[in-house]
C-alpha positions as CSV (number, residue, x, y, z in Angstrom):
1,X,83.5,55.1,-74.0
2,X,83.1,53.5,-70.5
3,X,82.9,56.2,-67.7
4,X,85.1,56.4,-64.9
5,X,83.0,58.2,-62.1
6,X,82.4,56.0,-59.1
7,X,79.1,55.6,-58.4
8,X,77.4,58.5,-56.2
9,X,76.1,57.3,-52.5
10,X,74.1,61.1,-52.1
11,X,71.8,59.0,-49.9
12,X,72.2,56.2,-47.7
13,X,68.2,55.6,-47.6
14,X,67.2,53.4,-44.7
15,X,63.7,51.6,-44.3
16,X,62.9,53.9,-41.1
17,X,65.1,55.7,-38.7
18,X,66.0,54.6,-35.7
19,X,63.6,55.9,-32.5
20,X,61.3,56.9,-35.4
21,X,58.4,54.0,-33.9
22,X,59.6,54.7,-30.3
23,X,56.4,54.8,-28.8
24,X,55.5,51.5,-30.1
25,X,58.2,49.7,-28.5
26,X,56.5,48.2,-25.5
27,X,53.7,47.5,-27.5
28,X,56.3,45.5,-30.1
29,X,57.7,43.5,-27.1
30,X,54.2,42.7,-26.2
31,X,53.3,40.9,-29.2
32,X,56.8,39.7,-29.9
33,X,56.8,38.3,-26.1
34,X,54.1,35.0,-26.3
35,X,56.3,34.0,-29.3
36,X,58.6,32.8,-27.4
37,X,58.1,29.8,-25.7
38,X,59.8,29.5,-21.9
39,X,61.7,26.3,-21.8
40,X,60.7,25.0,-18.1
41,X,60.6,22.1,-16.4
42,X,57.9,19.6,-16.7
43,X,57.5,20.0,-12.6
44,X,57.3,23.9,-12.8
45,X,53.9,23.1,-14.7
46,X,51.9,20.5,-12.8
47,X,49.5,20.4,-15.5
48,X,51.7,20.4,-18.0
49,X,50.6,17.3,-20.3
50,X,54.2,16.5,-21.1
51,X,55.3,17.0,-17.4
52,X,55.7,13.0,-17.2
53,X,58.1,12.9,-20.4
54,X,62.3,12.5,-19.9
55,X,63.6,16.5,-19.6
56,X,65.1,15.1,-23.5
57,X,61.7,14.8,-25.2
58,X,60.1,17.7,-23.3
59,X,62.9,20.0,-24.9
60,X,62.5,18.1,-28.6
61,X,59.1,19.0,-28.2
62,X,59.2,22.6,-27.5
63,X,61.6,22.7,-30.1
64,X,59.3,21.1,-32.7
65,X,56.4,24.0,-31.4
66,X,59.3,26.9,-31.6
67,X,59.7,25.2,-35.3
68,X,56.1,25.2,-36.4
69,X,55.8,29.1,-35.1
70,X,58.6,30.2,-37.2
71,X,57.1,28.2,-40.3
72,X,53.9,30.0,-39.6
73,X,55.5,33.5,-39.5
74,X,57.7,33.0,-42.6
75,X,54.6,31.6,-44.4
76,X,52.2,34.7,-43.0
77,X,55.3,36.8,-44.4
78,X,55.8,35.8,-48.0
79,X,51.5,35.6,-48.5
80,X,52.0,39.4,-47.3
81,X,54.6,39.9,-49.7
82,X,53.2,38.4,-53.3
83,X,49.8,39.9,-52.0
84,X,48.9,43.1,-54.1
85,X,47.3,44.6,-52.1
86,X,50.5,45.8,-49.8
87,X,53.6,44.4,-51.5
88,X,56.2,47.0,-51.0
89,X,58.6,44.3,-52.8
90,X,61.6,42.3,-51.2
91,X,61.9,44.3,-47.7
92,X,58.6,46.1,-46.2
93,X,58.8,48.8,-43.4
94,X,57.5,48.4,-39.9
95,X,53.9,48.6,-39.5
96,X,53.1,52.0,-37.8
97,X,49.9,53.7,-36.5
98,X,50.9,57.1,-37.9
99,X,50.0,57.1,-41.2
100,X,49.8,59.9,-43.9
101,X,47.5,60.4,-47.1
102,X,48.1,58.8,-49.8
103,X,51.1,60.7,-52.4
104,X,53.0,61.6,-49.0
105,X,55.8,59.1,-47.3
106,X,58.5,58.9,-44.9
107,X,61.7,58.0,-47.0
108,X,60.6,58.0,-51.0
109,X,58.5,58.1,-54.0
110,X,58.1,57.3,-57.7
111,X,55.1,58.6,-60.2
112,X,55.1,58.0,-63.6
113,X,51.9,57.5,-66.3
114,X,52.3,53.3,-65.6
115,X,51.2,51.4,-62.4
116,X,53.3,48.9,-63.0
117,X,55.7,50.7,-63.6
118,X,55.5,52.7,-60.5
119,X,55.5,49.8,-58.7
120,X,58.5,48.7,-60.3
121,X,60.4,52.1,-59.5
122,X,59.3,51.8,-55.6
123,X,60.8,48.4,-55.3
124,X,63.9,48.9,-56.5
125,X,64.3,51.7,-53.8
126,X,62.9,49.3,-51.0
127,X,66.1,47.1,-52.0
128,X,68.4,50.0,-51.3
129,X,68.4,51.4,-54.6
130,X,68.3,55.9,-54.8
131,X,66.1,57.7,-57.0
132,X,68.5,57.6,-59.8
133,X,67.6,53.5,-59.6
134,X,64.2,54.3,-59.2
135,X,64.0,56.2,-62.2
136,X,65.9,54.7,-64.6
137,X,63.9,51.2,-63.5
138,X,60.7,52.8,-64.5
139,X,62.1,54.5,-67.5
140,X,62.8,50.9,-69.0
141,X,59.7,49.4,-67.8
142,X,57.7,52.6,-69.7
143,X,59.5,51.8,-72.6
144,X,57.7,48.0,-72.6
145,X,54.3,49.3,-71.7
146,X,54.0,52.3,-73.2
147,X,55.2,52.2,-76.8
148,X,52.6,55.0,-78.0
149,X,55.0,57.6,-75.8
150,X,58.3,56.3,-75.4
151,X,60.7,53.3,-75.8
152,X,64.1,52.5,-76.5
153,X,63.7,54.6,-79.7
154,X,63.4,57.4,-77.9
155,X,64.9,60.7,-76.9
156,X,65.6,61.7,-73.5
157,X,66.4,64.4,-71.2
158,X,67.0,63.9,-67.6
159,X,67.7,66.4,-64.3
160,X,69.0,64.6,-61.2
161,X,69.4,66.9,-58.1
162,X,71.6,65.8,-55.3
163,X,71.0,66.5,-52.2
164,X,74.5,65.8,-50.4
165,X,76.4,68.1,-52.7
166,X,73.7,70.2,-53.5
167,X,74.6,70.1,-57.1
168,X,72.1,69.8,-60.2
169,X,73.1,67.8,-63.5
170,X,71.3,67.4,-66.7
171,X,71.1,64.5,-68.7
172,X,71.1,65.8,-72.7
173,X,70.2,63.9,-75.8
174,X,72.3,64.5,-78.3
175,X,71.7,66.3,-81.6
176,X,69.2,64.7,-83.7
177,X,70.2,62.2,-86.4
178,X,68.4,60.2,-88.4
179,X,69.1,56.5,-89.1
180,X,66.9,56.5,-92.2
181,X,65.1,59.0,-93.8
182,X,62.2,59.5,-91.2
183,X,63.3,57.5,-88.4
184,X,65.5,59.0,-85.3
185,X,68.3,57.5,-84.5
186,X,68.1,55.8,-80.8
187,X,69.5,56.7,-78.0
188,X,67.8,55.4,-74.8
189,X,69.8,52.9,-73.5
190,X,73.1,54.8,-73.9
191,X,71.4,57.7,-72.1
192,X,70.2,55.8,-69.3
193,X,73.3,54.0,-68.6
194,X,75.2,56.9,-68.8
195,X,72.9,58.4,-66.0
196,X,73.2,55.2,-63.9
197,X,76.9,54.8,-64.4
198,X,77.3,58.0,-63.0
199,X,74.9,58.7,-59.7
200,X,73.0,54.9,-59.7
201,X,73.8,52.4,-56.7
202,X,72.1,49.1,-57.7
203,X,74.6,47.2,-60.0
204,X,72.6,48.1,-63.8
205,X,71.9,44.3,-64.9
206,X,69.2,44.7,-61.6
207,X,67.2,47.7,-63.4
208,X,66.9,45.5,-66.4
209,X,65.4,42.2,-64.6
210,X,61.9,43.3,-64.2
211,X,61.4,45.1,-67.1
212,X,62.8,41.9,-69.0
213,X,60.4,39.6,-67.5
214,X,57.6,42.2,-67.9
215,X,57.8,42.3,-71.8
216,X,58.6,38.4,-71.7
217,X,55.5,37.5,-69.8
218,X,53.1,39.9,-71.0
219,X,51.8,43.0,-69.7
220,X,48.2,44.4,-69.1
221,X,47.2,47.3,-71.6
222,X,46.4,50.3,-69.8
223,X,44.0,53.2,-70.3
224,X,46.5,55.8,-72.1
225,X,48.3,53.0,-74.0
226,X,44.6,51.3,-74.9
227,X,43.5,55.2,-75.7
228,X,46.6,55.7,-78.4
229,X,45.8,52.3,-80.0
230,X,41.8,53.0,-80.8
231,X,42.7,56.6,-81.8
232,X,46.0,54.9,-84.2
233,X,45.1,51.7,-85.1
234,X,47.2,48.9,-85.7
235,X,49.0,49.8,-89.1
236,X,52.5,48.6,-88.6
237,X,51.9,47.6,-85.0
238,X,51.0,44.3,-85.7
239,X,51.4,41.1,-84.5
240,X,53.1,43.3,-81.1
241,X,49.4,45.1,-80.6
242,X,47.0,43.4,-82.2
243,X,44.6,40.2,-82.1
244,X,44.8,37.9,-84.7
245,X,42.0,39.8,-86.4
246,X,44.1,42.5,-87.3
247,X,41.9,44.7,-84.2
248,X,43.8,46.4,-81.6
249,X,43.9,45.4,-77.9
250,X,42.0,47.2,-76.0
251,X,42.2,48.2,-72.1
252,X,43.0,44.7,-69.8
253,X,43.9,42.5,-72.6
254,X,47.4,41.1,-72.5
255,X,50.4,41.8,-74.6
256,X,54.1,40.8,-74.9
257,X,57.0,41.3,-76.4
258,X,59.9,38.6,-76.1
259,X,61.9,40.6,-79.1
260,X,62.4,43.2,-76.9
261,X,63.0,41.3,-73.7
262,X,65.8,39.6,-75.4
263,X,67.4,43.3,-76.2
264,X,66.9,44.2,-72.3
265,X,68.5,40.8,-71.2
266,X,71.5,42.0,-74.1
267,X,71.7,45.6,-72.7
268,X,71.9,43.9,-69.0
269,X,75.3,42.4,-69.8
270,X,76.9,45.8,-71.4
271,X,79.7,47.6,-69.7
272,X,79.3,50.8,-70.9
273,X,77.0,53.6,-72.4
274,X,78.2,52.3,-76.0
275,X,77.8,49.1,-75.5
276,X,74.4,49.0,-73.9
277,X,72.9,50.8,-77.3
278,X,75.2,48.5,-80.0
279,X,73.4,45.6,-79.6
280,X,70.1,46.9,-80.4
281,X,71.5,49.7,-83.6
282,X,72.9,46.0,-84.9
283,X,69.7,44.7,-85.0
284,X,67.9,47.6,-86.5
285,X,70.4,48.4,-89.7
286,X,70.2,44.6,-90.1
287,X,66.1,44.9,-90.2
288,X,66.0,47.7,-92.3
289,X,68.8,46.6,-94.7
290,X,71.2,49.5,-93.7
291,X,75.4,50.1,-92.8
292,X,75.8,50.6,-89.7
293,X,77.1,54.0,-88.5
294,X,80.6,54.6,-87.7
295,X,80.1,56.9,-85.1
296,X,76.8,58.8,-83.9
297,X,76.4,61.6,-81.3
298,X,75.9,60.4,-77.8
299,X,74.1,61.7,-74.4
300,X,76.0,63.9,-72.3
301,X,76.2,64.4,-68.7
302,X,76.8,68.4,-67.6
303,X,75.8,71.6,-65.1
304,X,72.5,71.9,-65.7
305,X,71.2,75.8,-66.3
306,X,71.2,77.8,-63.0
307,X,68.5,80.7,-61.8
308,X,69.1,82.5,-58.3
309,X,65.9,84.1,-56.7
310,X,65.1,85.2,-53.4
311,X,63.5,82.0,-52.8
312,X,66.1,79.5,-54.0
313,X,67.8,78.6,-57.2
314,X,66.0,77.0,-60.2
315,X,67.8,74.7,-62.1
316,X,66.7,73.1,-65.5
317,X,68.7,71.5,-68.7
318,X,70.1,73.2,-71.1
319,X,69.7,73.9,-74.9
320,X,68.2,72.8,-77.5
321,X,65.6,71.7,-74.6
322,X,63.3,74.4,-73.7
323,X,64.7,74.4,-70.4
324,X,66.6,78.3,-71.4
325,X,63.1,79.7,-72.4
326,X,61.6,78.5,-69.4
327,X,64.0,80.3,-67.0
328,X,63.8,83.5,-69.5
329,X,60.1,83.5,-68.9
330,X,60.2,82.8,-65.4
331,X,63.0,85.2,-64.6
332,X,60.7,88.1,-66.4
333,X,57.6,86.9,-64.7
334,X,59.5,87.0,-60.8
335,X,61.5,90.4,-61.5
336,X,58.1,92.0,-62.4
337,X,55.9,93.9,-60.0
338,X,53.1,92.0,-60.6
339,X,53.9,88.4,-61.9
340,X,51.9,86.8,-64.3
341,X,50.9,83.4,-64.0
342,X,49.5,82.9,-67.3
343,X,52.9,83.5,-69.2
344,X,53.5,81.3,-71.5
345,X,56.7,80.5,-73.4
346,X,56.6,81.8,-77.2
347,X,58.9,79.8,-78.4
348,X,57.3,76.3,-76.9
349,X,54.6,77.4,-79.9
350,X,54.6,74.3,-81.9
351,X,52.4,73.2,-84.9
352,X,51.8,69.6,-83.3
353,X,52.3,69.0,-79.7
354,X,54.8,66.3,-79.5
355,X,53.9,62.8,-77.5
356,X,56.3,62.7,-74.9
357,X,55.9,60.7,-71.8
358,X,57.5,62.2,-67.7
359,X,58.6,60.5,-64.7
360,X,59.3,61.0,-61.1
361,X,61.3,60.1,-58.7
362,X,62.1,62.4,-55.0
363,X,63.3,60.8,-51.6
364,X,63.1,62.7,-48.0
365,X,66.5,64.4,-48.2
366,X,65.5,66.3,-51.0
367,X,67.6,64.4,-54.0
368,X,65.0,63.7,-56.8
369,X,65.3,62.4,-60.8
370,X,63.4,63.9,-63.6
371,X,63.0,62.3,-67.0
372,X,61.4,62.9,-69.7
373,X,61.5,61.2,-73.2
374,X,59.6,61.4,-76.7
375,X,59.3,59.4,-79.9
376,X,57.8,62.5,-81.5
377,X,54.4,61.5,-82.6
378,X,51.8,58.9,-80.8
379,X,53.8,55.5,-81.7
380,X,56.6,57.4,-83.3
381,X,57.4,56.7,-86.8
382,X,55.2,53.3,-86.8
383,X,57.8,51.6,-88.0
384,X,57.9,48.1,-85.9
385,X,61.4,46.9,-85.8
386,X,60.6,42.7,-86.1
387,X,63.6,41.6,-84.7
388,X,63.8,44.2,-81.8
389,X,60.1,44.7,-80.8
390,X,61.2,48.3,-80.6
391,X,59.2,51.4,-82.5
392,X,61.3,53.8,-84.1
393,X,60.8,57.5,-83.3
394,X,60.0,60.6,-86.4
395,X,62.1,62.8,-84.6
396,X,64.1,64.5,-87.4
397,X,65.9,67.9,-87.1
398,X,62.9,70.4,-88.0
399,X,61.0,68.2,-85.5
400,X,62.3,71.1,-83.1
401,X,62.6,67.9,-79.8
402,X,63.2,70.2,-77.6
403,X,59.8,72.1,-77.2
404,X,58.7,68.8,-75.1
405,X,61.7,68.9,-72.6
406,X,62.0,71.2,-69.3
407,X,61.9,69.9,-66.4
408,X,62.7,72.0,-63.6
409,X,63.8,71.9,-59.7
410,X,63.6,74.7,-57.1
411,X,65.9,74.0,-54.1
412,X,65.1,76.5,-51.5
413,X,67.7,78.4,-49.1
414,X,68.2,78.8,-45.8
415,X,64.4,79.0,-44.1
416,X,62.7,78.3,-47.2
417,X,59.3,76.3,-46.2
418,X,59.9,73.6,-49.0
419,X,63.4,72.1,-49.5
420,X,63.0,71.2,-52.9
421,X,60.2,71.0,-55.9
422,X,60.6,69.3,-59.0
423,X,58.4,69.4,-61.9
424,X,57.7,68.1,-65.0
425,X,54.9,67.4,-67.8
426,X,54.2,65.9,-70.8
427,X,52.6,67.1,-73.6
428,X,54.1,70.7,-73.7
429,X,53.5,73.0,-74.9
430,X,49.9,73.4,-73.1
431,X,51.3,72.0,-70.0
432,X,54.2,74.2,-70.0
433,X,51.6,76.7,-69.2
434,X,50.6,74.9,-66.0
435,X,54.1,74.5,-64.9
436,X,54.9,78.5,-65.0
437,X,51.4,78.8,-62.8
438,X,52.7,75.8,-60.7
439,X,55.7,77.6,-59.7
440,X,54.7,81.2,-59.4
441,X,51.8,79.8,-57.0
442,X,54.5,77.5,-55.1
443,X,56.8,80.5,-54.6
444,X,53.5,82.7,-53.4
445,X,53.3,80.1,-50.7
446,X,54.7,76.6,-50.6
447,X,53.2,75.1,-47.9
448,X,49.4,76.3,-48.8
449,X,50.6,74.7,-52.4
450,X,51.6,71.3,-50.7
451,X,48.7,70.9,-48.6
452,X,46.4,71.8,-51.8
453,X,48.1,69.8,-54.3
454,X,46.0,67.4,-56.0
455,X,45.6,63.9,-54.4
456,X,45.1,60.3,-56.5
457,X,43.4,57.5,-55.2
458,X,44.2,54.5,-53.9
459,X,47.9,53.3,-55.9
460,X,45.8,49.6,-56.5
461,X,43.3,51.3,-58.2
462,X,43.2,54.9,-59.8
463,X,40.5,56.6,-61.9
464,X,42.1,56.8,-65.5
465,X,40.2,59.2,-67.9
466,X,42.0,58.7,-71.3
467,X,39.9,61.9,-72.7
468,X,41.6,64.2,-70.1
469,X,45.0,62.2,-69.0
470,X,45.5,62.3,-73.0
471,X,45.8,65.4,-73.1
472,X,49.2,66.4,-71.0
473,X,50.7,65.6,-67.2
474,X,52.2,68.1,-65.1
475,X,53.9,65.8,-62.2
476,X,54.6,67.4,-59.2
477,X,57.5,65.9,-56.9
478,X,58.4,68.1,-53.3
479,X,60.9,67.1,-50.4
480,X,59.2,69.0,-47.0
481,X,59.5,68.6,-43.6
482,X,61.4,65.0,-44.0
483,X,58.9,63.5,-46.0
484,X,58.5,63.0,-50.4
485,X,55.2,63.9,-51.5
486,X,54.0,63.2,-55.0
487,X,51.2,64.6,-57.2
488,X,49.7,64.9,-60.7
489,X,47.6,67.5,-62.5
490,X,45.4,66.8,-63.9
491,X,44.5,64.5,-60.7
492,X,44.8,60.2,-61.1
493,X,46.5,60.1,-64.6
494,X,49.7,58.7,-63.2
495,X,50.0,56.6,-60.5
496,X,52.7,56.6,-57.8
497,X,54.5,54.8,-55.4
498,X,56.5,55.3,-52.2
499,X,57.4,53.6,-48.6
């Protein structure tokens, strides 16, 4: 059923403030000041070479110079757009001398496990898009690149924080069903569009361009999706993952996937949150020789949970994520003379740690998205759909989803040193652990825990250890003092973005 809410504007963002690069204004009209060429007389200039031309041609002629500096600075201006090395996508921000390390910036960020994707997510809120855009951008790129952890067979959860209202909503998967025995029934792209339809500002066919293009012309495999595939192998992956000797690719070689960029350029043109997952459930009974369901449980928008401290108010989603153990814990844990940091949830105890996959996304005002989404085991069921290019999930009821979902956001009152903290991990329950020990620490003192939070390298080029990145990401998002700052533990396992 289509939704009705208008679109949510909680953030107007703007490529800088006004006065922001004040003091580099008479420095600006010092450069800008020899571009322009002074149209005066030929016998103002004795030595003018043209001085001895009609007044007619001496203006053509300044006209043709005034021409060939403008071709010169739109030229200089698209090389410093296509090039890597500082492409901050269709609009790029004023060149300042202030700078700040690297994970901290002025209006917004994006991390999530995939560079590319990253990337993806921070251009989309250059062109005026808001985290919600950001997030749901990357989320559908992920779900081309990273097929081991996610896709549009998977589950997800989701926890948008608004700054303008000050309201917290959680995006909840539906209960499990199964399509065929073994294989979850997906439920990505209603999810997401239900989430964009809602709080998104970019018109949704726009989220789905670059992903499209990215499965249609091929995409580098990376260290954690290169890590899954040697540690799987390629039964049932191939020809989507494989070389034509049946090996798997390994990190840097390329790999595509027009099935599923057709499904993308299908879900572009839906209308609604039914729509946008009917295409591709078509295509998958048809595959596997199935009726198509009659109805199916779909993603819900609602209140997420609420916690009031001294500090603030924790929000998180609600059941059957873990997000109501997690406040339980933590409520015990702050309400206790001497907290604990290494409490762990009980109930978070699984058999097999589920492969999930976490994103990012937090802008200067203090709104920020987090999603998280999981296919169960590493590549799901294995099951490749031919005619989709999409890999169902195992998630089944006694797969117990929820112990992989729980994200969390801390909004702070009144003098409250950090506005707002999100987090989020991957590969719970371990990391679940981490994010207790986050918080306790953040609430012990947030602004020692900002300026010692973990850094990553350079965005072009970060240190990927698949042996330790592997192994579960706590993602770290925090609005302070006017500027997003974004972090990773462990350190460099997913890259981020921001302007």
């Amino acid at each position: 059923m289509a939704t009705t809410a208008e679109p949510v504007l909680y953030h107007k963002l703007q490529l800088w403030e006004p006065g922001m690069e004040s003091e580099d204004e008479e420095e600006e009209e010092e450069i800008a000041e020899p571009l322009v060429l002074s149209p005066r007389r030929p016998q103002d200039t004795p030595r003018n070479k043209v001085g001895w031309l009609p007044g007619a041609w001496a203006r053509l002629l300044g006209g043709l110079l005034l021409l060939t500096v403008s071709c010169s600075l739109a030229v200089r201006q698209l090389y410093s757009r296509d090039n890597p090395e500082g492409s901050l996508g269709s609009v790029s921000p004023p060149v300042s001398r202030h700078s700040h390390r690297p994970g901290v910036y002025h209006h917004g960020a994006i991390i999530s496990p995939s560079a590319i994707c990253s990337q993806l997510g921070q251009e989309l809120l250059v062109a005026g898009g808001n985290v919600v855009d950001a997030g749901v951008g990357a989320a559908l790129c992920l779900a081309v690149v990273h097929p081991h952890s996610t896709g549009l067979g998977a589950m997800f959860w989701g926890l948008f924080y608004n700054s303008s209202s000050g309201t917290s909503t959680a995006l909840t998967a539906g209960p499990v069903q199964t399509l065929a025995p073994g294989l979850g029934l997906p439920s990505a792209l209603p999810a997401l569009h239900l989430l964009h339809g809602r709080f998104g500002h970019l018109p949704w066919p726009r989220l789905l361009v670059d992903p499209t293009m990215v499965a249609q012309k091929g995409f580098e495999v990376d260290a954690p999706l290169a890590s899954a595939l040697a540690a799987q192998g390629t039964k049932g992956l191939c020809p989507l993952l494989c070389h034509a000797d049946g090996t798997p690719l390994g990190l840097g070689a390329q790999a595509t996937n027009p099935n599923l960029a057709a499904v993308l350029h299908q879900a572009a043109l839906a209308s609604s949150p039914d729509l946008a997952g009917d295409a591709l459930l078509s295509l998958l009974v048809r595959d596997l020789g199935l009726e198509k369901p009659s109805a199916y449980p779909m993603p819900t928008l609602e209140p997420a949970l609420q916690l009031l401290i001294p500090q603030g108010v924790l929000f998180t989603t609600p059941g059957p994520s873990a997000g109501p153990e997690l406040l339980a814990v933590l409520e015990e844990a702050l309400t206790s003379k001497i907290p604990h940091p290494d409490l762990c949830l009980p109930l978070l105890q699984t058999a097999v740690t589920p492969m999930s996959s976490a994103l990012a996304t937090v802008d200067s005002s203090g709104s920020m998205l987090l999603l998280t989404s999981s296919i169960n085991s590493s590549f799901g069921s294995g099951h490749l759909s031919p005619s989709t290019g999409v890999l169902l999930s195992n998630l089944v009821v006694r797969s117990a989803p929820s112990a992989w979902a729980c994200p969390l956001i801390l909004h702070g009152l009144d003098d409250t040193e950090a506005d707002t903290l999100g987090l989020v991990t991957s590969g719970t329950p371990k990391v679940a652990k981490a994010m207790t020990r986050t918080l306790l620490s953040h609430l012990a003192g947030p602004q020692a825990q900002i300026q010692q939070q973990p850094q990553h390298q350079a965005q072009q080029g970060p240190t990927e250890r698949p042996g330790i990145c592997g192994q579960g990401t706590l993602l770290q998002v925090v609005a302070h003092a006017e500027h997003a700052y974004v972090s990773s533990v462990p350190s460099g396992c997913c890259p981020f973005q921001g302007y």
